[in-house]
C-alpha positions as CSV (number, residue, x, y, z in Angstrom):
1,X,11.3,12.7,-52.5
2,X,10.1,12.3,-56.1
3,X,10.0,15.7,-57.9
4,X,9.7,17.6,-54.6
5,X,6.8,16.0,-53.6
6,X,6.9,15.4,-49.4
7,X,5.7,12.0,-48.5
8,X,3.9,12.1,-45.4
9,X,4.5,8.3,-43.3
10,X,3.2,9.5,-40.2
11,X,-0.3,11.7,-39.8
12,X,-0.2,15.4,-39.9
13,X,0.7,16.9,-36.7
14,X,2.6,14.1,-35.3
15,X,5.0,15.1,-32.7
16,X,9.3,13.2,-33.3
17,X,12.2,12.8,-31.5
18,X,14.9,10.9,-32.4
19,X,18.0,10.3,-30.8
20,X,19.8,11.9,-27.8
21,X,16.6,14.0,-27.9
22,X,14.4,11.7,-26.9
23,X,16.8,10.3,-24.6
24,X,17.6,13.7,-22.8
25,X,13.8,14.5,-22.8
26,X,12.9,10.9,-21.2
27,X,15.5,11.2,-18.3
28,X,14.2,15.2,-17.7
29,X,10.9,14.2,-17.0
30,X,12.2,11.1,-14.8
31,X,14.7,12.8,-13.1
32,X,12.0,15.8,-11.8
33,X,9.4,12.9,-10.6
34,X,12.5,11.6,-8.7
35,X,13.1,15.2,-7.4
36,X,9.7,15.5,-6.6
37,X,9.2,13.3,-3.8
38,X,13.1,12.6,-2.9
39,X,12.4,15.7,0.2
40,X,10.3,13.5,1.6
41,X,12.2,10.2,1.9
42,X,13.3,9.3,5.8
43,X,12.3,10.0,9.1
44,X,12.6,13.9,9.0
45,X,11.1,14.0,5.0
46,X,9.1,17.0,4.9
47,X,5.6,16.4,3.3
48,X,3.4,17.7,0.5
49,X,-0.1,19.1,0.5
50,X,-1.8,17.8,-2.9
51,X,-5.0,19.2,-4.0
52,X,-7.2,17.1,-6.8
53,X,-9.7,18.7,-9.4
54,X,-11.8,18.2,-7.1
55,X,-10.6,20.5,-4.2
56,X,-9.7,17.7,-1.9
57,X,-7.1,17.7,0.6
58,X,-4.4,14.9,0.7
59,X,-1.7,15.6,2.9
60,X,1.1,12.8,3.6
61,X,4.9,12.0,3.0
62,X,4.2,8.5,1.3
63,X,6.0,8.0,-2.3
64,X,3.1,6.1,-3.9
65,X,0.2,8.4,-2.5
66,X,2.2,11.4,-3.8
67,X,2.8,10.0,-7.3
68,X,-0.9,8.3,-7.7
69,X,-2.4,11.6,-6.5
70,X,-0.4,13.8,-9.1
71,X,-1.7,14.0,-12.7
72,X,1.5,13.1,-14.5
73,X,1.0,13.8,-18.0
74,X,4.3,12.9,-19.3
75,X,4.7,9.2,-20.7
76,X,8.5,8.2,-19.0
77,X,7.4,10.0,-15.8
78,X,4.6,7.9,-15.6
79,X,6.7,4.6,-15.9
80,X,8.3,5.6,-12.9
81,X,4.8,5.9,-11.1
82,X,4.3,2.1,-12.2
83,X,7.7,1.6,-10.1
84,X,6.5,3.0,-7.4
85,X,3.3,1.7,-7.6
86,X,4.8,-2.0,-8.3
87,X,6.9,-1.7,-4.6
88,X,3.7,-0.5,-2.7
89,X,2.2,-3.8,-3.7
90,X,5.2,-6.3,-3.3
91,X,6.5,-4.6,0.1
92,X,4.2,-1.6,1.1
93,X,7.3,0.1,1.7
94,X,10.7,1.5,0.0
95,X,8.4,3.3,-2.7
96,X,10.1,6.0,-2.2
97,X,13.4,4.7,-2.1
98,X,12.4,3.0,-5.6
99,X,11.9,6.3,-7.9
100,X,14.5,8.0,-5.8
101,X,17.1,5.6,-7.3
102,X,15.4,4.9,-10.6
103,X,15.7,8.9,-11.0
104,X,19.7,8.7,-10.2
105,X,20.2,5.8,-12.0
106,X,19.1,7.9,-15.0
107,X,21.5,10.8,-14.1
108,X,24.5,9.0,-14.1
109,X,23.4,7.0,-17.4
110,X,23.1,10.5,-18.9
111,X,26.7,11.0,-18.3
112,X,27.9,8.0,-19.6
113,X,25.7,8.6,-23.0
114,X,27.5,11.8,-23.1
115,X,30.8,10.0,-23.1
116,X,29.3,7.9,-26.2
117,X,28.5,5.0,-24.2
118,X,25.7,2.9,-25.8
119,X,22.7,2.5,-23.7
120,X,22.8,-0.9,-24.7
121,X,26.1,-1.4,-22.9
122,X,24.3,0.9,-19.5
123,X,21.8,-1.4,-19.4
124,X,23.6,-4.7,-19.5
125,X,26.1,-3.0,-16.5
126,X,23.4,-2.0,-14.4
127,X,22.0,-5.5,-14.5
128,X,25.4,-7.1,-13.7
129,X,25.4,-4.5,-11.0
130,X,21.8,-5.3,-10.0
131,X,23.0,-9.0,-9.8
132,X,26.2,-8.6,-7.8
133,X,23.5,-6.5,-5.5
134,X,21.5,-9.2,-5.1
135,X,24.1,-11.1,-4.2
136,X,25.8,-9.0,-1.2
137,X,22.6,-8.4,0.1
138,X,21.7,-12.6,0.7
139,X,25.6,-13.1,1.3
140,X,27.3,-10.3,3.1
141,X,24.8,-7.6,4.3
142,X,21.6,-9.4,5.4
143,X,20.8,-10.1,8.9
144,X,18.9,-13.5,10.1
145,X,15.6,-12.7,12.0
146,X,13.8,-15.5,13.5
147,X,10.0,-15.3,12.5
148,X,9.2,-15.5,15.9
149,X,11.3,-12.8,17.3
150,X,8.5,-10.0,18.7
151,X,11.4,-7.4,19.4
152,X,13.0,-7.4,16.0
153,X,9.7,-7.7,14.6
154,X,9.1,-4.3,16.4
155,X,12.4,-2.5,15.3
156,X,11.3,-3.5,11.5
157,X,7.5,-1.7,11.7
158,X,9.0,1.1,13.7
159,X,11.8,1.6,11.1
160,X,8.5,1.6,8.5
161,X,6.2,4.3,11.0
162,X,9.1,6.3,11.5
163,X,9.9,7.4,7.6
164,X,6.3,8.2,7.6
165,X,6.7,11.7,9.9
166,X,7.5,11.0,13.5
167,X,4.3,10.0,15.3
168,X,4.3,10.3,19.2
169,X,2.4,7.2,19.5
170,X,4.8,4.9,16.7
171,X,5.8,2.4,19.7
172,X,2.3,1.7,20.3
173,X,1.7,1.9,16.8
174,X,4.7,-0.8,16.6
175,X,3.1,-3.3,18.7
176,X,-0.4,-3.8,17.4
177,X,1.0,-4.0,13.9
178,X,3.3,-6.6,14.9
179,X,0.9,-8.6,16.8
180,X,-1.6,-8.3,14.0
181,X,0.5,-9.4,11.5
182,X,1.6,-12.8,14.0
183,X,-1.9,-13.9,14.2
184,X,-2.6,-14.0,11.3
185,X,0.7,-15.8,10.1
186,X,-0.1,-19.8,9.3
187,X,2.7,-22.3,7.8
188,X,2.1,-23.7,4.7
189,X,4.8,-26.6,3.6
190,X,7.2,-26.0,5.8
191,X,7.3,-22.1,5.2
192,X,5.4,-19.2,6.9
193,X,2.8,-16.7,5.3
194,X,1.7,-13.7,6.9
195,X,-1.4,-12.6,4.3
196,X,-2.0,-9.1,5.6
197,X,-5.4,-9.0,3.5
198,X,-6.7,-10.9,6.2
199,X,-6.1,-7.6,8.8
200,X,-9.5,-5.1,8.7
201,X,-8.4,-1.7,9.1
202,X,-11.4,0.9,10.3
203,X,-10.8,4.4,10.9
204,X,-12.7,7.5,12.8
205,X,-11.8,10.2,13.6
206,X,-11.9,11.6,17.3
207,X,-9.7,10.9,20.1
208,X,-6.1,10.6,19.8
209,X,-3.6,8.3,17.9
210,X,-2.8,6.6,21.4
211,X,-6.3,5.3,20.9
212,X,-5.8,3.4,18.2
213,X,-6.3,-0.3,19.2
214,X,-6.0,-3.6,17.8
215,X,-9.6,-5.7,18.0
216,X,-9.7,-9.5,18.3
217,X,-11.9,-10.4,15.2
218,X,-13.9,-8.3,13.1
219,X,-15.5,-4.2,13.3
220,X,-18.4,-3.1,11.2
221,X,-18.7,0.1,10.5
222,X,-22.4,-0.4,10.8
223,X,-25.1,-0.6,13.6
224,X,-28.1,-2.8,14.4
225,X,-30.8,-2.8,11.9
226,X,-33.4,-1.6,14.6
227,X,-33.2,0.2,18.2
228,X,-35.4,-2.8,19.7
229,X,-32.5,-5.3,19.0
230,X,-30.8,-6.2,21.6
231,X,-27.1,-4.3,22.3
232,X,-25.1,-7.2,22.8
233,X,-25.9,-11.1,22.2
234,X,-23.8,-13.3,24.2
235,X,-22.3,-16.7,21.9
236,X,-23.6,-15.5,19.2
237,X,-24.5,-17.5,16.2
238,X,-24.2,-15.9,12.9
239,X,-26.0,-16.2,9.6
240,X,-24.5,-14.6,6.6
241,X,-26.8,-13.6,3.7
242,X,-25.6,-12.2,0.4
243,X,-29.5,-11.2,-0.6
244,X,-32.1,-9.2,0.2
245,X,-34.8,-9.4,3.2
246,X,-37.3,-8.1,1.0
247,X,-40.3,-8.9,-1.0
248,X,-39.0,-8.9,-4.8
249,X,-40.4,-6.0,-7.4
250,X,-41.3,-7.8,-10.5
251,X,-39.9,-6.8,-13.1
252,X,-43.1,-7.3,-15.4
253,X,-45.9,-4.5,-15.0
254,X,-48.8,-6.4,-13.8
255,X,-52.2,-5.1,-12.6
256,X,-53.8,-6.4,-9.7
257,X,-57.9,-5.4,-9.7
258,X,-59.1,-5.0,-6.0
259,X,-62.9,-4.9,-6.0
260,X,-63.1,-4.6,-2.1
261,X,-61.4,-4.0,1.2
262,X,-61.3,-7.7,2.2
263,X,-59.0,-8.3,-1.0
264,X,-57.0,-5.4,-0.1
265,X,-56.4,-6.7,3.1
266,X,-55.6,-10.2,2.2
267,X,-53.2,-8.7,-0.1
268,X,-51.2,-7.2,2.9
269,X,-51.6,-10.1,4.7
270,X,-50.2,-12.3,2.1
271,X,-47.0,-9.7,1.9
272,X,-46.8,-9.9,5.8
273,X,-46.9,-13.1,5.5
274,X,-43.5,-13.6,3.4
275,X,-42.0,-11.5,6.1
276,X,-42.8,-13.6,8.9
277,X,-41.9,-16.8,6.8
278,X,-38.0,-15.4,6.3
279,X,-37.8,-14.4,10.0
280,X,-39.1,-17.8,11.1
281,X,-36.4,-19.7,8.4
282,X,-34.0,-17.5,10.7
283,X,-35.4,-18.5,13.7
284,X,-35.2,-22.4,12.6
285,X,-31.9,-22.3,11.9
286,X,-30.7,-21.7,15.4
287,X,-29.1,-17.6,14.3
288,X,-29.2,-15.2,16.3
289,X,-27.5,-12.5,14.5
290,X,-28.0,-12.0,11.0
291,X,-25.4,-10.0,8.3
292,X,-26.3,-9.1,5.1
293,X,-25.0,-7.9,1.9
294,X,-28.2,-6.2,0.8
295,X,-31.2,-4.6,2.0
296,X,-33.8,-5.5,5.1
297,X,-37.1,-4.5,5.2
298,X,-38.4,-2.6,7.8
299,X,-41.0,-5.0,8.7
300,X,-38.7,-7.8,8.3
301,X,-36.2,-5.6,10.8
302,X,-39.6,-5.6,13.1
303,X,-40.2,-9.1,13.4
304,X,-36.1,-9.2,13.9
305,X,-35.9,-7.4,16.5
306,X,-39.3,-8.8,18.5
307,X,-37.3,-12.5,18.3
308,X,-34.9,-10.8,19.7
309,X,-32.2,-11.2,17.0
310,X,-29.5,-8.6,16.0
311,X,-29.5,-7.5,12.3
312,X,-27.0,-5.9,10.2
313,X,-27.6,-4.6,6.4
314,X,-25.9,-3.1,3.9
315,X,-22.4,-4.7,4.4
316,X,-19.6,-4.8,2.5
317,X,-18.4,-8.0,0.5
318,X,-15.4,-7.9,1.7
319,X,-16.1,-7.3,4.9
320,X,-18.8,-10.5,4.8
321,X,-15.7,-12.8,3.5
322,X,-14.1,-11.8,6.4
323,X,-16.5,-12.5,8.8
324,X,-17.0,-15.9,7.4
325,X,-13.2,-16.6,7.7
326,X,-13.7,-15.3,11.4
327,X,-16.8,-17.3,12.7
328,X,-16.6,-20.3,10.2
329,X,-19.9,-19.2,8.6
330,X,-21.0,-19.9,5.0
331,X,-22.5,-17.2,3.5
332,X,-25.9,-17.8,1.9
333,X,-28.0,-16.7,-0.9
334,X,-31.9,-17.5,-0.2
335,X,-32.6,-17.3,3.9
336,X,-34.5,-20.5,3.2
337,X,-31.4,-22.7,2.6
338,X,-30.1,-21.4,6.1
339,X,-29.4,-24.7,7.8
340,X,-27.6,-24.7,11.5
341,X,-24.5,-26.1,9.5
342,X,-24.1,-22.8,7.6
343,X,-24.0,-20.1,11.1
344,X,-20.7,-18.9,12.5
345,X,-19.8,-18.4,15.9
346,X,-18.6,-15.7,18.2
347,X,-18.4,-15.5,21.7
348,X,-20.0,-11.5,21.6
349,X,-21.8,-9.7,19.1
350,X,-22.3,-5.7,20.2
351,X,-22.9,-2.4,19.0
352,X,-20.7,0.5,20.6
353,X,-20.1,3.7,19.9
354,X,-17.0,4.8,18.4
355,X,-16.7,8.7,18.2
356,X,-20.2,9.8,17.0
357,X,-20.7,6.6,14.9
358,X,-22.3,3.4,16.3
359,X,-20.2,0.1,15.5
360,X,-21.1,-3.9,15.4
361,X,-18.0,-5.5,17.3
362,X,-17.5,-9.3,16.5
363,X,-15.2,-10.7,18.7
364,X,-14.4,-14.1,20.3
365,X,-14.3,-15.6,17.1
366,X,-13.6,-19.0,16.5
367,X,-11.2,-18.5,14.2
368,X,-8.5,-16.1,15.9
369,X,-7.0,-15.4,12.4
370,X,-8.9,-12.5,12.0
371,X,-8.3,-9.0,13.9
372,X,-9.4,-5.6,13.1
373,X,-7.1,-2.5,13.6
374,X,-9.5,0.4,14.6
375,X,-7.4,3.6,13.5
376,X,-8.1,6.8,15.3
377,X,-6.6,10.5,15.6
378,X,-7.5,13.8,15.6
379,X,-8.7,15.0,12.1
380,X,-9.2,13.0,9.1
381,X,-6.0,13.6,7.5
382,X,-4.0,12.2,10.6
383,X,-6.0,9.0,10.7
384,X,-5.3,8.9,7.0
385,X,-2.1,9.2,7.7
386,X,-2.0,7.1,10.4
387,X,-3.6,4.5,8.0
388,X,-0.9,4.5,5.5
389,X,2.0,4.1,7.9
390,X,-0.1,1.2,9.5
391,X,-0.4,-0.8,6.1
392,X,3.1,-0.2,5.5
393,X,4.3,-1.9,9.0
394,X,2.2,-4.5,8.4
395,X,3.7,-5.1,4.8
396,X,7.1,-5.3,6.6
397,X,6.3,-7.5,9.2
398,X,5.1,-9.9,6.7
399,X,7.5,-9.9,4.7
400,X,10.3,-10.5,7.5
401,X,8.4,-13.1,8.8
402,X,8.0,-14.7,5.1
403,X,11.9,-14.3,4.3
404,X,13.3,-13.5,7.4
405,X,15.9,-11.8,6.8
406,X,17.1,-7.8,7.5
407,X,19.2,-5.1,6.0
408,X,20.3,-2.0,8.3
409,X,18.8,1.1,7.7
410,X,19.9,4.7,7.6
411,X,21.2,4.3,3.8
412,X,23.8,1.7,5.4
413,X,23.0,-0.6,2.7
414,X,23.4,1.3,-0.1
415,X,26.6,2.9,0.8
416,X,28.1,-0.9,1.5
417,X,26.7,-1.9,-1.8
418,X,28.2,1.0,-3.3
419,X,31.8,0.5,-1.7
420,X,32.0,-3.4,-2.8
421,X,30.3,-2.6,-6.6
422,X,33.4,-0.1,-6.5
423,X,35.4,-2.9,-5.9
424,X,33.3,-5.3,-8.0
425,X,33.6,-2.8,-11.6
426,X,36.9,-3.7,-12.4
427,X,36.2,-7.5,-12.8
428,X,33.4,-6.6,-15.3
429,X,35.5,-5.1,-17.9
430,X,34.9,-3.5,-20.8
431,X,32.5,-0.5,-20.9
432,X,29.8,-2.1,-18.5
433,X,32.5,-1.6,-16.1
434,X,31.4,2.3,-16.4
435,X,28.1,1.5,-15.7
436,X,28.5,-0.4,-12.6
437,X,30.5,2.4,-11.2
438,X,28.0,4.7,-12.2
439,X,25.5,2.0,-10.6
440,X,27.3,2.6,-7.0
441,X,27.8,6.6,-7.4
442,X,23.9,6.4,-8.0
443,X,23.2,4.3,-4.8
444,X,24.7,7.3,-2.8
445,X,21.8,9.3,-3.4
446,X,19.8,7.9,-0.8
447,X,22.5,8.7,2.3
448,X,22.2,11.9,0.4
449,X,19.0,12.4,0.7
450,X,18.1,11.4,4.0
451,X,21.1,13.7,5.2
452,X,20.0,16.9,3.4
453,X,16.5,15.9,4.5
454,X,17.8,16.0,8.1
455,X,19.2,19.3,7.3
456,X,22.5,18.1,7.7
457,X,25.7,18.9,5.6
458,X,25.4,15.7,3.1
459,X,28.6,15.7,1.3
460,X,30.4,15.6,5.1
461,X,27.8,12.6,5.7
462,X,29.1,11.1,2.7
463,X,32.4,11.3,3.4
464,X,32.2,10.0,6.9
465,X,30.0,6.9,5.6
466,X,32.2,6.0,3.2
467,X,35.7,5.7,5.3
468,X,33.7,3.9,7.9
469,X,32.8,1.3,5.4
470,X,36.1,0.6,4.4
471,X,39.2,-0.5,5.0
472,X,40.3,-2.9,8.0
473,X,37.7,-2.0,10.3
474,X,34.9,-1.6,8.1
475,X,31.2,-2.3,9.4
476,X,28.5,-2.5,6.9
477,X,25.7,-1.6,9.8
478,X,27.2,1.9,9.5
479,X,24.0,4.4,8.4
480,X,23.2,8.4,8.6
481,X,21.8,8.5,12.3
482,X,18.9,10.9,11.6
483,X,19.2,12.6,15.3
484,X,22.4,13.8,15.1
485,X,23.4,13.4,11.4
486,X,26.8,11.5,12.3
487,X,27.7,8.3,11.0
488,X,26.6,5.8,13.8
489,X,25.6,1.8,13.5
490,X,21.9,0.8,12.7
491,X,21.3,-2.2,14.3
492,X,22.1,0.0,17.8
493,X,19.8,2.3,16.8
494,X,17.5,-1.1,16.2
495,X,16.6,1.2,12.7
496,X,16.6,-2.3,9.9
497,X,14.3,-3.3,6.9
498,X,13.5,-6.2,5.5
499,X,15.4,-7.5,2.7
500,X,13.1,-7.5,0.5
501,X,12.5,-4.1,0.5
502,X,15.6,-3.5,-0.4
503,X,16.1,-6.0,-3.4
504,X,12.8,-5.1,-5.1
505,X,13.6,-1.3,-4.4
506,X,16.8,-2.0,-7.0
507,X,15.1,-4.5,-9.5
508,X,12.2,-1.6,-9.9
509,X,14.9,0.9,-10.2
510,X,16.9,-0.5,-12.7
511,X,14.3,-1.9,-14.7
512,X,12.5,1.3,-15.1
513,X,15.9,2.8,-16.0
514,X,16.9,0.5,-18.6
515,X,13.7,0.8,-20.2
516,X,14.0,4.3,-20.6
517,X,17.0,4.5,-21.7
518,X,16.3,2.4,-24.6
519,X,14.0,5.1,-26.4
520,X,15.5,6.2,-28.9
521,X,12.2,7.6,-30.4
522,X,9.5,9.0,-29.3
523,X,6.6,9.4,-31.4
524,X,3.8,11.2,-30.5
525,X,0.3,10.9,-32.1
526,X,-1.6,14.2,-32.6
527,X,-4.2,14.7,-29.6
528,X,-7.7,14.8,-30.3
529,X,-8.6,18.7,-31.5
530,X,-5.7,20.7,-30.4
531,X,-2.4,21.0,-32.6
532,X,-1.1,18.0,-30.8
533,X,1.7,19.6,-28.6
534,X,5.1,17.8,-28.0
535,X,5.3,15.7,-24.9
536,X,7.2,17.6,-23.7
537,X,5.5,19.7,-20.5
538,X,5.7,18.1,-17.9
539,X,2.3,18.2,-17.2
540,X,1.2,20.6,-13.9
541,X,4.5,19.1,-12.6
542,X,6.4,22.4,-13.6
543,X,6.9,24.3,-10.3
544,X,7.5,20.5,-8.1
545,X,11.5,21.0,-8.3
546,X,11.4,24.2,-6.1
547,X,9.7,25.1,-3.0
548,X,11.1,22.5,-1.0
């Protein structure tokens, strides 16, 4: 300060906190996006109703589609969304799990600041922790699944279905997802991949969830182009087309002078002409159903349908790709390159009707690789549902097939981890060995969780786990049996996840904690207009820690 003049470094209206401030303030907003969806974690986790700006319903137990749907304002509760986010995509499942932990991780690292432990020190005994995790979980606690085993296969997606609300139909539900998954699995040097991208899922509404039903190749959700095409062409042979049917609009203006009606007519003759010319290039080639990316004309669709060939606009890109994968086909820009080299096969091409809706079924495709899984259930927001817990079973049927190996469920994992990192602390040393304690206290939580979710008494829970995973007759299957809430072994109860669930679930979780425990500062820029508030407010969040 030079004669009591205030220098100004950072713009007017700019928003600091330093120190335990900042730190306190991070793990707040952390910890109540943790809180926020830890009620619905497990197979008896209630559910929350969310409602966007724009009035529309979601209603589902799912971690990621809870945390994407909410507006988070605050910037260390929206690292934890990128966690969950993050474990959707690597597993499809544990996304819950993930922010659960990252939240407690957090909690316990709050203590331990309190007790003038630098976060420095946390962060480098959770990852010694995280290590030694790692570790038990390849060496001790895993369990060996053959990639070809359909019955553990099953118990994995069921495991997945169940946490997602108890659906009466979950063993049907079970099956298709693990016989989906299997045929589209290939080995590629020596290992197997299971690419779930490849598995179309459609959903209508109407009927029940027992309707649900796996297809062998691929479901449009699009009918035939006209109503004189046929309903169903036996071996079919497909062209795809990524243009248009269609005569092109120029783009220049032009003026065309007719002086009298012959001209005029020639005129249409001429357009009619090109029409006939793209249905015959069809014809030539040998198709005798036609997809397409883009538009048909209706006198193209005309002439279609008077050859007697079954036509299908307007379809996705994706959807196209897939087909091509199915039938072999190449998909085509100008329908006069269609040579009999580029069609795809099927054994049946045909147009039912799925609820209200009329559908193009592909099946008997040459290439059995591809399968569509048509989703159905009462209202929309079941099939929804029902869609979410689908993708997630498929997710962890690949990746037991790709890794092939299990962890029990039930929170049995992380109270074994948390017994042995008990054990473990003591050869750390120093202050991390804080840390890793606090590392195994936090692992609890899920145990925790799933007990109070079960409405059961979770410190008894706790308890009972705990002496049942040690000491001479210790099992490390031991997990919270959701049914009755006693201590009771997992792989009985056939309730296991994959492995890889559970190791990214604590790399997430750790990372994300770390990472906020290292601000020290948070400096926030004024926002446009207003007096730039603190970032504090946690952002239409406030009321999510009660209620539940």
């Amino acid at each position: 300060m030079l004669q009591g003049t205030p220098i100004f470094i950072l713009k007017e209206g700019t928003e600091r906190e330093q120190g335990k401030g900042a730190a306190a303030n991070n793990i707040q907003a952390a910890r109540a996006i943790a809180d926020a969806v830890r009620s619905t974690l497990g197979p008896r986790g209630m559910d929350k109703m969310l409602v966007d700006s724009m009035g529309d319903v979601t209603i589902t137990n799912d971690g990621v589609t809870i945390l994407k749907e909410v507006d988070v304002e605050h910037p260390a509760a929206k690292m934890l969304v990128e966690v969950a986010k993050t474990q959707d995509q690597q597993c499809g499942d544990g996304t819950t799990t993930a922010v659960v932990l990252a939240g407690e991780l957090l909690k316990r690292a709050e203590n331990l600041l309190e007790q003038q432990v630098h976060p420095t020190v946390i962060a480098r005994g959770y990852h010694q922790a995280l290590e030694e995790a790692h570790r038990l979980i390849e060496k001790e606690i895993g369990i060996p699944v053959k990639f070809d085993s359909v019955p553990e296969l099953t118990d994995v997606a069921l495991t997945a279905i169940g946490s997602k609300g108890s659906f009466g139909a979950r063993n049907k539900l079970g099956e298709i997802a693990v016989e989906a998954v299997r045929r589209v699995t290939e080995e590629r040097g020596g290992k197997h991949i299971a690419d779930v991208d490849l598995i179309k899922l459609e959903k209508r509404h109407g009927g029940t969830i027992e309707d649900t039903e796996l297809i062998q190749g691929i479901v449009l959700d699009k009918e035939r182009g006209h109503t004189r095409m046929p309903l169903v062409v036996k071996d079919a042979k497909i062209a795809l087309l990524n243009s248009a049917l269609e005569v092109k609009k120029t783009e220049i203006e032009g003026k065309i002078n007719i002086k009298s009606p012959s001209q005029m007519q020639s005129f249409l003759d001429q357009e009619d002409q090109s029409f006939r010319q793209m249905v015959d290039a069809v014809k030539a080639s040998g198709a005798n159903v036609v997809v397409t990316q883009k538009g048909i004309d209706d006198v193209v669709l005309h002439y279609l349908a008077k050859s007697g060939i079954y036509a299908v606009k307007q379809v996705k890109e994706s959807d196209l790709q897939k087909l091509a994968k199915a039938t072999g086909a190449k998909i085509v820009t100008g329908v006069r390159e269609l040579t009999p080299a580029d069609l795809g096969q099927a054994a049946q091409v045909e147009q039912k009707k799925v609820g209200d809706e009329h559908m193009t079924y592909v099946t008997g495709c040459a290439n059995p690789r591809s399968v569509t899984i048509l989703i159905r259930g009462g209202t929309e927001h079941v099939t929804q549902e029902v869609e979410r817990a689908i993708q997630d079973a498929l997710k962890v049927v690949s990746s037991t097939i790709e890794d092939g190996v299990v962890c029990p469920g039930g929170g049995a994992t992380e109270v074994d981890l948390a017994v042995k990192l008990r054990k473990f602390a003591p050869t750390v040393g120093g202050r991390e060995q804080l840390a890793v304690e606090a590392f195994a206290q936090a692992l609890e939580v899920i145990p925790w969780a799933l007990a109070e979710n079960g409405g059961y008494d979770a410190i008894n829970t706790l308890i009972e786990l705990r002496s049942a995973h040690e000491g001479p007759r210790a099992n490390k299957n031991i997990g919270v049996n959701m049914a009755d809430g006693k201590a009771t072994d997992m792989t009985v109860l056939k309730i296991v996840e994959p492995a890889r669930v559970k190791r990214q679930a604590l790399s997430s979780a750790v990372e994300v904690a770390t990472m906020i425990l290292r601000i020290d500062d948070i400096i926030a820029s004024k926002k446009g207009g207003g007096g730039g508030g603190p970032p504090g407010g946690m952002g239409g969040m406030g009321g999510m820690g009660h209620g539940h």
